[in-house]
N, CA and C atoms as a LAMMPS dump frame, in Angstrom:
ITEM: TIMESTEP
0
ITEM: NUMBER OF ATOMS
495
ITEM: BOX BOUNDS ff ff ff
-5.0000000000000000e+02 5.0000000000000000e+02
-5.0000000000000000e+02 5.0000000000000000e+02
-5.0000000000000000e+02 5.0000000000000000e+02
ITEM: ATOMS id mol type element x y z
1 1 1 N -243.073 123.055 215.092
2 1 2 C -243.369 124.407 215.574
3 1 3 C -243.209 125.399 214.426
4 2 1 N -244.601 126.006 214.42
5 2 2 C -243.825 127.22 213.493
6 2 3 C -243.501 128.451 213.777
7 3 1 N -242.046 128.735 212.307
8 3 2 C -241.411 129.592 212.738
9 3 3 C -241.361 130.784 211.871
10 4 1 N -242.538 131.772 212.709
11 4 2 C -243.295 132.588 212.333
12 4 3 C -242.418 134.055 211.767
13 5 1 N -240.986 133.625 212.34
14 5 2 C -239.893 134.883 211.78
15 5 3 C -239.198 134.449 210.246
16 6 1 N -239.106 133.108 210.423
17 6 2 C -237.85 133.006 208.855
18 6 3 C -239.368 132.062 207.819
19 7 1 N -240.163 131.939 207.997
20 7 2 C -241.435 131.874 207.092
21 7 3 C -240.937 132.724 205.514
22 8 1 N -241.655 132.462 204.743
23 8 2 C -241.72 133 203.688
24 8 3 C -242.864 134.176 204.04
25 9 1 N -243.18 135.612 203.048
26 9 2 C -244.509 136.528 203.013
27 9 3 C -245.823 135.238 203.002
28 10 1 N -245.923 135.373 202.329
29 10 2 C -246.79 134.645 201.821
30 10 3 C -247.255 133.368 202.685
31 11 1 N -246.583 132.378 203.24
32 11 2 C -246.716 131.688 204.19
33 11 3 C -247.142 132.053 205.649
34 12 1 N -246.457 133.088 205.704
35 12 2 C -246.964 133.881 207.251
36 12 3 C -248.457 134.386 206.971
37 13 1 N -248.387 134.761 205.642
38 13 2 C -250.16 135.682 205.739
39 13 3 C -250.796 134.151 205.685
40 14 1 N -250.636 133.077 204.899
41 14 2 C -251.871 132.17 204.501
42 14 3 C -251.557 131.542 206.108
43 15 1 N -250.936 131.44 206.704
44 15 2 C -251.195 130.802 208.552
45 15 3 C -252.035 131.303 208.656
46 16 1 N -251.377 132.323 209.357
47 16 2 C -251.782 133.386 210.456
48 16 3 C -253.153 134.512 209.678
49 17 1 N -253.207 134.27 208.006
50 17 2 C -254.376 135.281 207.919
51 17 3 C -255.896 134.405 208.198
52 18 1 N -256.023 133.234 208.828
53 18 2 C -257.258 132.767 209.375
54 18 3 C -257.618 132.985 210.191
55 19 1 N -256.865 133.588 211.377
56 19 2 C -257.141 133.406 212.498
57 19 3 C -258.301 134.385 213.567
58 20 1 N -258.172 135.523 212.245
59 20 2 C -259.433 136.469 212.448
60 20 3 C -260.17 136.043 211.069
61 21 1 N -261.317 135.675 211.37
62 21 2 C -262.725 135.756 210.181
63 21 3 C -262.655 136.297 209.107
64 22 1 N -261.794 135.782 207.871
65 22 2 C -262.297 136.523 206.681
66 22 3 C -261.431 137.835 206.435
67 23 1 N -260.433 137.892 207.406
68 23 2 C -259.775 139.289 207.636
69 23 3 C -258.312 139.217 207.563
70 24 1 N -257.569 138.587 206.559
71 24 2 C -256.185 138.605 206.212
72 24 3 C -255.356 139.521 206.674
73 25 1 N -256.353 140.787 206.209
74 25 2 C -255.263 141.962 206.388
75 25 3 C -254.734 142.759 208.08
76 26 1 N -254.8 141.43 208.539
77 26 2 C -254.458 141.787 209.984
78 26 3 C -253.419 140.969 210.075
79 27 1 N -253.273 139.771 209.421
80 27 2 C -251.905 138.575 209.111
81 27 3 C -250.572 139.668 208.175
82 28 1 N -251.667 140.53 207.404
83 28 2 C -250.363 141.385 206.66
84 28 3 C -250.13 142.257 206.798
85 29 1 N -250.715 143.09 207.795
86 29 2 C -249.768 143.683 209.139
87 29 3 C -249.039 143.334 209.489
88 30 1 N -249.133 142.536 210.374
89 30 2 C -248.67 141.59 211.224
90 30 3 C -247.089 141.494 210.461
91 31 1 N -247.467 140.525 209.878
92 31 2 C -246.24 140.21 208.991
93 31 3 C -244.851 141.278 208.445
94 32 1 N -245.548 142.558 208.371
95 32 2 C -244.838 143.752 208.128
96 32 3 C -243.607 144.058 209.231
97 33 1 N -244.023 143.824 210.679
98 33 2 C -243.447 144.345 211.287
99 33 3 C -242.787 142.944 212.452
100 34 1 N -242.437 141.796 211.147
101 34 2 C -241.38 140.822 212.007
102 34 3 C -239.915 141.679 212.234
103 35 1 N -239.345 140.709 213.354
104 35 2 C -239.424 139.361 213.896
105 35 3 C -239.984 140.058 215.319
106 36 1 N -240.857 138.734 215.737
107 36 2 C -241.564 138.74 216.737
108 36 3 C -240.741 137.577 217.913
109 37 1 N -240.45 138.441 219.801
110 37 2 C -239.403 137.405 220.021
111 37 3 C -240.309 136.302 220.652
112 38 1 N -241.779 136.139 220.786
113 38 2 C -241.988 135.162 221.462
114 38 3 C -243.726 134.986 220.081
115 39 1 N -244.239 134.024 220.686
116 39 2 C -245.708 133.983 220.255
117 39 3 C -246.729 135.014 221.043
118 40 1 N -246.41 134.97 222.408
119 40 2 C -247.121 136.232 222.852
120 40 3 C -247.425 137.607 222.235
121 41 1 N -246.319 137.758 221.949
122 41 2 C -245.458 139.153 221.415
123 41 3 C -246.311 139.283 220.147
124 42 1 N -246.39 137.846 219.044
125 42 2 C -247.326 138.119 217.625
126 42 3 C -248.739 138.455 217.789
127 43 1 N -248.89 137.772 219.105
128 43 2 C -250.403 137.888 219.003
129 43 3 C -251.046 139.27 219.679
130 44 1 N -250.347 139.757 220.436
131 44 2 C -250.264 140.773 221.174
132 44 3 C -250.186 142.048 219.868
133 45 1 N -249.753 141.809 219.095
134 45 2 C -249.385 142.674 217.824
135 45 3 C -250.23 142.656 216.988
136 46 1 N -251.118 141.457 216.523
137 46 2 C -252.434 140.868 216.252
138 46 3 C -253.234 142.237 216.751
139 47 1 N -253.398 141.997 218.189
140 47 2 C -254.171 142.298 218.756
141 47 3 C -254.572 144.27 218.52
142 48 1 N -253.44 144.061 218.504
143 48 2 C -253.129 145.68 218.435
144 48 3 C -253.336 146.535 217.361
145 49 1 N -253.152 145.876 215.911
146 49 2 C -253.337 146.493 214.647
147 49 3 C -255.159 146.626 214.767
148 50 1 N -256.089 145.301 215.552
149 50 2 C -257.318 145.352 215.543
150 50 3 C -257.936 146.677 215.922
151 51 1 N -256.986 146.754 217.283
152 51 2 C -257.619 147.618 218.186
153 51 3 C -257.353 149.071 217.235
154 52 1 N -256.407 148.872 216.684
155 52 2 C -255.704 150.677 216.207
156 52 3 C -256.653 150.805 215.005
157 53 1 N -257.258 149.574 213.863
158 53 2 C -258.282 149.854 213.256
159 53 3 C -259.064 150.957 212.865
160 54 1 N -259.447 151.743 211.926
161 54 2 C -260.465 152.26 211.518
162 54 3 C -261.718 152.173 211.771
163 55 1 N -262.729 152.747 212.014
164 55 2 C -264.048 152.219 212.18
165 55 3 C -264.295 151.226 211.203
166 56 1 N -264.415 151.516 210.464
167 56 2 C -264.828 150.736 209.151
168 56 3 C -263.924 149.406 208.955
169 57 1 N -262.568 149.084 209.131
170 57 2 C -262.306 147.673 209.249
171 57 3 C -262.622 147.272 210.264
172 58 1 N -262.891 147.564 211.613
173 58 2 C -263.727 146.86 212.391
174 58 3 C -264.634 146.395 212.29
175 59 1 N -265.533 147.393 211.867
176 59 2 C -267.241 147.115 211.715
177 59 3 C -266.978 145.722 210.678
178 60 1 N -266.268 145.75 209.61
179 60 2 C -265.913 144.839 208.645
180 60 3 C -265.542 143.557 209.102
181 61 1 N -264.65 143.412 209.868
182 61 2 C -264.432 142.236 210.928
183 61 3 C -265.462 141.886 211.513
184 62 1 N -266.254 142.555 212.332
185 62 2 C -267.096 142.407 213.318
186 62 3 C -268.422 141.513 211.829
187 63 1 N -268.437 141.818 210.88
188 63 2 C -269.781 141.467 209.742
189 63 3 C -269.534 140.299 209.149
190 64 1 N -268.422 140.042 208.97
191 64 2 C -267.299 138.632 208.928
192 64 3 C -267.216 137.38 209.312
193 65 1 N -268.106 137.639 210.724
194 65 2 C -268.553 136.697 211.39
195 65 3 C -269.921 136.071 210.914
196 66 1 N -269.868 134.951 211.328
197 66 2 C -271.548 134.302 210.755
198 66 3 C -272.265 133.99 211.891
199 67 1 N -273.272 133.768 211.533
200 67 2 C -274.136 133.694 212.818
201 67 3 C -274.545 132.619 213.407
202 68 1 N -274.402 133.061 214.81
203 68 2 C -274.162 131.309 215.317
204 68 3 C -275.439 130.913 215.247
205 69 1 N -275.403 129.383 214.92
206 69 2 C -276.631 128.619 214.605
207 69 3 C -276.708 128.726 213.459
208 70 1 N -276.661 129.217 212.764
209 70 2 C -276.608 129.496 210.925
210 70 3 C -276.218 127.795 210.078
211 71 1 N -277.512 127.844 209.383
212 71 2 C -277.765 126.967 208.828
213 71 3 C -276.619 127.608 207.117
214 72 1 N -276.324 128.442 207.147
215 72 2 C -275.698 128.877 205.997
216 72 3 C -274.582 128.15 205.905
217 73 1 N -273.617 128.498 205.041
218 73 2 C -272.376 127.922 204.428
219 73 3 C -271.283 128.875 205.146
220 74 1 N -270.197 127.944 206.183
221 74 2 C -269.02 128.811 206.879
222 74 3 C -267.953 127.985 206.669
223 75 1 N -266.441 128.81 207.268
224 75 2 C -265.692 127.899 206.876
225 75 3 C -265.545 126.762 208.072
226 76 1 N -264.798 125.907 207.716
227 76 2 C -264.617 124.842 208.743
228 76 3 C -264.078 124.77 209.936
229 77 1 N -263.444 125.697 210.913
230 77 2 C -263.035 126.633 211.886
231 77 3 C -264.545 126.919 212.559
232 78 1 N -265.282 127.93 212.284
233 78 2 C -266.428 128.364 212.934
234 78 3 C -267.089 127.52 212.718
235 79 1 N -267.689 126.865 211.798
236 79 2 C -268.368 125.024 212.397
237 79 3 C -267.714 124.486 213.193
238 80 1 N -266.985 124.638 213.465
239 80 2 C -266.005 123.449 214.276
240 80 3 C -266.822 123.778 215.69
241 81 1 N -266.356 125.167 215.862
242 81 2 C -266.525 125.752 217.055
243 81 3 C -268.038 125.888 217.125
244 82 1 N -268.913 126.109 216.367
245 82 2 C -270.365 126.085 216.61
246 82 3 C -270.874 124.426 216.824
247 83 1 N -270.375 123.433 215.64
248 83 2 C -270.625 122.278 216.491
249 83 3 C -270.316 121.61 217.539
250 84 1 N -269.237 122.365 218.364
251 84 2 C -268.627 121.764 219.862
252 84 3 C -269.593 122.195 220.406
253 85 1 N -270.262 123.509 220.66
254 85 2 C -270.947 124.062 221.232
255 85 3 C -272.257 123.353 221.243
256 86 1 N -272.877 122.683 220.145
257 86 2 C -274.405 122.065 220.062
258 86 3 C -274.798 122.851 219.095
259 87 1 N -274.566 124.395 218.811
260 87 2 C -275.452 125.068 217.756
261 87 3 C -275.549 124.667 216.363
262 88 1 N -275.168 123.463 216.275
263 88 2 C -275.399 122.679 214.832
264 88 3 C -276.5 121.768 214.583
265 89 1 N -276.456 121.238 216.036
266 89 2 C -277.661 120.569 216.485
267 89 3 C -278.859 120.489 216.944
268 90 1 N -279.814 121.866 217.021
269 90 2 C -280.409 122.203 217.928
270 90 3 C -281.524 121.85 217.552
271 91 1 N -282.346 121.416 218.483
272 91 2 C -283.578 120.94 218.371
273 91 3 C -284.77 122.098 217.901
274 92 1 N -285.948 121.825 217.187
275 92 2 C -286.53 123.006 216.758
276 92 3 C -286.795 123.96 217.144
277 93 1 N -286.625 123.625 218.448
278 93 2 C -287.706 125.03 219.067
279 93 3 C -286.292 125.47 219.804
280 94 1 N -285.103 125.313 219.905
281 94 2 C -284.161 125.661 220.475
282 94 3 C -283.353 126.638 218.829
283 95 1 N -284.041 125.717 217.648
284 95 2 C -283.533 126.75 216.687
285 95 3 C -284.197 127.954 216.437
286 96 1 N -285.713 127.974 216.812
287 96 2 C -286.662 128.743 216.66
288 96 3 C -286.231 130.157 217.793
289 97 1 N -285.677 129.545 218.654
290 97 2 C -285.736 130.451 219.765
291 97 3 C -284.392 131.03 219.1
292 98 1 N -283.315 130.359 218.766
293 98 2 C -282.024 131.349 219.08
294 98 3 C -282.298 132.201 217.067
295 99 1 N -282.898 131.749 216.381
296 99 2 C -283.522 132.427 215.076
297 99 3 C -283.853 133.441 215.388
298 100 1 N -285.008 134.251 216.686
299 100 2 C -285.707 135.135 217.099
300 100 3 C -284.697 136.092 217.477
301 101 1 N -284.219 135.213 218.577
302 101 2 C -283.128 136.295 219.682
303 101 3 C -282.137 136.747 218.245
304 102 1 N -281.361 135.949 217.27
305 102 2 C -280.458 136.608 216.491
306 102 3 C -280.885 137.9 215.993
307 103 1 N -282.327 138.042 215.091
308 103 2 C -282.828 138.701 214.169
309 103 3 C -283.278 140.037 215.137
310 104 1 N -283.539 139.744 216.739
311 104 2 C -283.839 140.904 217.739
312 104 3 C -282.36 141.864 217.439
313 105 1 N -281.395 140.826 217.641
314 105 2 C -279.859 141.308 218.268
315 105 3 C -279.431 142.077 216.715
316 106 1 N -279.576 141.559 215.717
317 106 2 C -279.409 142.226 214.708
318 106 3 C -279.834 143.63 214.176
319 107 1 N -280.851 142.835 214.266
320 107 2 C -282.321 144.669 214.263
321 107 3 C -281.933 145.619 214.94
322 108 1 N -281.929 145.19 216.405
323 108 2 C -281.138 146.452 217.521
324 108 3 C -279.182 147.148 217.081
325 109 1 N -278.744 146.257 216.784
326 109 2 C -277.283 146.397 216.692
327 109 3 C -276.571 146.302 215.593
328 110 1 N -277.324 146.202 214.094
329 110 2 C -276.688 146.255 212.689
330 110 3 C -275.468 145.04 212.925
331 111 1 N -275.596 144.033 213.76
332 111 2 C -274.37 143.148 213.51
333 111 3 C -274.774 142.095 213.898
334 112 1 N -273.828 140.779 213.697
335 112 2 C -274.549 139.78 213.952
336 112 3 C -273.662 139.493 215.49
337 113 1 N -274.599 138.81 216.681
338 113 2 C -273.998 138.664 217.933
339 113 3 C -272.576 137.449 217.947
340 114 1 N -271.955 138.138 218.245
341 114 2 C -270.409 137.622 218.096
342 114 3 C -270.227 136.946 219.876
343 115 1 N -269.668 135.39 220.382
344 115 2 C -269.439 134.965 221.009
345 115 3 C -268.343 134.088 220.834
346 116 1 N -267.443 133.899 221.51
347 116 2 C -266.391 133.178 221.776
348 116 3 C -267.151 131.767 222.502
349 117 1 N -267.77 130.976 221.482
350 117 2 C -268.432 129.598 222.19
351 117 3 C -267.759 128.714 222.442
352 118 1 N -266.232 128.526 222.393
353 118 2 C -265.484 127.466 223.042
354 118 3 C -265.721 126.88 224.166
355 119 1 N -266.105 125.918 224.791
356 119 2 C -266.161 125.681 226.176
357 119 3 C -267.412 125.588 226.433
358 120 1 N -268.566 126.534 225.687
359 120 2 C -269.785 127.186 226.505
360 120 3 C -270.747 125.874 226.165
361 121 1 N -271.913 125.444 226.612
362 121 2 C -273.154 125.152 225.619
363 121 3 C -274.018 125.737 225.579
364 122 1 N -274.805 125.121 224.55
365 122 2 C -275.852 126.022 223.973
366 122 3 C -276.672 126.856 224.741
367 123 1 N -277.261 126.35 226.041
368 123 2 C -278.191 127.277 227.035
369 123 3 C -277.224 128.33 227.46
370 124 1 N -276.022 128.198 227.453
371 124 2 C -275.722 129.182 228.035
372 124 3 C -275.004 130.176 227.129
373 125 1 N -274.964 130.3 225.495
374 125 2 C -274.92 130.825 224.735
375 125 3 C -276.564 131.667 224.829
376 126 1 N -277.824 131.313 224.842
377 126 2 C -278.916 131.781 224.666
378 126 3 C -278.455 132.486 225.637
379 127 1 N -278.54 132.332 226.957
380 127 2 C -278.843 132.871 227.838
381 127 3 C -277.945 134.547 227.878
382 128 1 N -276.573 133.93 227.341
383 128 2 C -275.757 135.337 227.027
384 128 3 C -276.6 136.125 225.919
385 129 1 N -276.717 135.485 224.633
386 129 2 C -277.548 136.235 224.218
387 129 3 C -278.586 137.357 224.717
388 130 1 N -279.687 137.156 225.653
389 130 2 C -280.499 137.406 226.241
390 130 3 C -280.267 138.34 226.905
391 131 1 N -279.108 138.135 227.944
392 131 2 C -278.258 139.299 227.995
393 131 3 C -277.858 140.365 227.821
394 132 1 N -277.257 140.112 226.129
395 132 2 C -276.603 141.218 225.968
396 132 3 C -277.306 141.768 224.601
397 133 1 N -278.98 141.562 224.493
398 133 2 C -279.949 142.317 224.285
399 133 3 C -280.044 143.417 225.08
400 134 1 N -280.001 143.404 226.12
401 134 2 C -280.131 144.508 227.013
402 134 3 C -279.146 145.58 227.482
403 135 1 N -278.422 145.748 226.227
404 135 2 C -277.234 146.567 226.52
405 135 3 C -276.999 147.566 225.367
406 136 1 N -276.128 148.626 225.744
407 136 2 C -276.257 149.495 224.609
408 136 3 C -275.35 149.207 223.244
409 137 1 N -275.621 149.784 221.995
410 137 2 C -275.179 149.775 220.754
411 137 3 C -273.82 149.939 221.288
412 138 1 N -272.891 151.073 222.034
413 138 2 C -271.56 151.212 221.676
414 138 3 C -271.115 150.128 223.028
415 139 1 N -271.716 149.026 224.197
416 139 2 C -271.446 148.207 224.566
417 139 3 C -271.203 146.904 223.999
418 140 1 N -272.11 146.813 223.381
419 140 2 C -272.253 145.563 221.896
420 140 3 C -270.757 145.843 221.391
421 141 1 N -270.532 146.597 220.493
422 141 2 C -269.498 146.847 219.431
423 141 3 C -268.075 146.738 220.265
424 142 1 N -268.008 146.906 221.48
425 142 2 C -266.474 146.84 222.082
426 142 3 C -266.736 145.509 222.529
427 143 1 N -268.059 145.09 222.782
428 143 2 C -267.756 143.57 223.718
429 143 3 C -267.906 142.605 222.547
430 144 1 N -267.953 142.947 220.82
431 144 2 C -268.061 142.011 219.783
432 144 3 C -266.653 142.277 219.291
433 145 1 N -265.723 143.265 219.498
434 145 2 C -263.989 143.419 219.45
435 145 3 C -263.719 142.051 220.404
436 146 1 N -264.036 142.527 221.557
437 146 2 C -263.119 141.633 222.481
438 146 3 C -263.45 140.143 222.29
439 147 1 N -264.476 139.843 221.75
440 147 2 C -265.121 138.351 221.667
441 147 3 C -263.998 138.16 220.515
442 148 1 N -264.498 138.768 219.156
443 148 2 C -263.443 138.729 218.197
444 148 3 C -261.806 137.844 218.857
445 149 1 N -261.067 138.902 219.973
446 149 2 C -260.298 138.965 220.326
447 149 3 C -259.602 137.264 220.726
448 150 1 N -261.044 136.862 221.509
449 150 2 C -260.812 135.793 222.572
450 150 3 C -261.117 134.417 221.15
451 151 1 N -261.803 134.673 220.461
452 151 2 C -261.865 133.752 219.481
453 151 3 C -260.529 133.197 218.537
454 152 1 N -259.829 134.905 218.117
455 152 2 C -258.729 134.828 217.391
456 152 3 C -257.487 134.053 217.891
457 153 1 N -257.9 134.093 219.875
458 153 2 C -256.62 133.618 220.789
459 153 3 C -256.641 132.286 220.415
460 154 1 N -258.099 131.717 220.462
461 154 2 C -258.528 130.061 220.324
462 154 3 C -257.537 129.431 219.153
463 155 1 N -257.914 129.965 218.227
464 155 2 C -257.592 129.828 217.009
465 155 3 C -255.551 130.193 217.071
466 156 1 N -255.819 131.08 217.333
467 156 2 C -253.881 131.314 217.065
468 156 3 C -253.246 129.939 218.396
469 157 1 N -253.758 130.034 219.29
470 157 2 C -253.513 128.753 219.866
471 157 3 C -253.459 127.591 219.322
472 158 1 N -254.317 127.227 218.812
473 158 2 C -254.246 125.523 217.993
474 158 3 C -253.177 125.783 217.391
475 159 1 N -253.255 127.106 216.044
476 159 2 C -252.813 126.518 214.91
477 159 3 C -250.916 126.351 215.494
478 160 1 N -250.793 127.008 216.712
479 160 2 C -249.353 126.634 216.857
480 160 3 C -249.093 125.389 217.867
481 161 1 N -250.549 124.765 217.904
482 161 2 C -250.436 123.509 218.999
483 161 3 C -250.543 122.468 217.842
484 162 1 N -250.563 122.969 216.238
485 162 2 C -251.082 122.098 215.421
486 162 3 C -250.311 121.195 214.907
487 163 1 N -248.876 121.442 215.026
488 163 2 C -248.021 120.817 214.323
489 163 3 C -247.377 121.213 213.057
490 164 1 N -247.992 122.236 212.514
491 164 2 C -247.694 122.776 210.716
492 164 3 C -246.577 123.546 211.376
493 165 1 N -245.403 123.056 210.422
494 165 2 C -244.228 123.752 210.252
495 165 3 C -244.07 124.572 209.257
């Protein structure tokens, strides 16, 4: 189990700074204001430096993300989670289609569509997609926080179901 209070600096940020996309500096927050008395309590604190954010480290977080289906280079975390889902696999015209819907969702919303795909498959990733085309710019941006949110839980979950002491 780790023990996220008597950790070294440095050890607490390299955990815990994965657990949001590319975005450390929410682990070194975090870290600023130990001891934390439960895991709830860290993540809840996590949660909170996000929310208290600047526009601009949000938007930054929120750009951080890669895009699902993305044939590009990510780290091994969001493959993980895009290949549970199928979006690693998708047949052509299932890549063709979610290629379109991304570059719509982008065009409309300057960001790339952020989903918490744990659990989901692929049709029903499109289908959210499809969705939440039809919604406004400042709906997008709070419901790509909270996805953020539910992703970071995934993730802060394992890594303390992981075994690293």
């Amino acid at each position: 189990m780790i023990d996220w209070n008597q950790c070294t600096r440095e050890r607490f940020i390299v955990l815990f700074g994965q657990i949001f996309e590319q975005s450390p500096w929410i682990a070194v927050a975090a870290e600023k204001k130990r001891p934390y008395q439960s895991a709830e309590a860290l993540f809840h604190e996590m949660t909170e430096i996000v929310y208290s954010a600047n526009e601009a480290r949000k938007l930054a977080l929120i750009l951080a993300h890669p895009r699902l289906g993305s044939k590009k280079k990510m780290n091994d975390v969001s493959a993980g989670e895009q290949r549970q889902a199928g979006l690693l696999r998708l047949k052509d015209e299932e890549s063709a289609e979610l290629e379109i819907l991304n570059r719509a969702y982008e065009k409309k919303f300057g960001m790339p569509f952020i989903k918490a795909v744990r659990g989901l498959r692929k049709n029903e990733i499109l289908a959210e997609l499809n969705l939440r085309l039809q919604r406004s710019k400042d709906q997008e941006y709070d419901t790509a926080i909270k996805e953020i949110i539910k992703i970071a839980k995934f993730r802060f979950d394992d890594l303390l179901h992981s075994g690293i002491e």
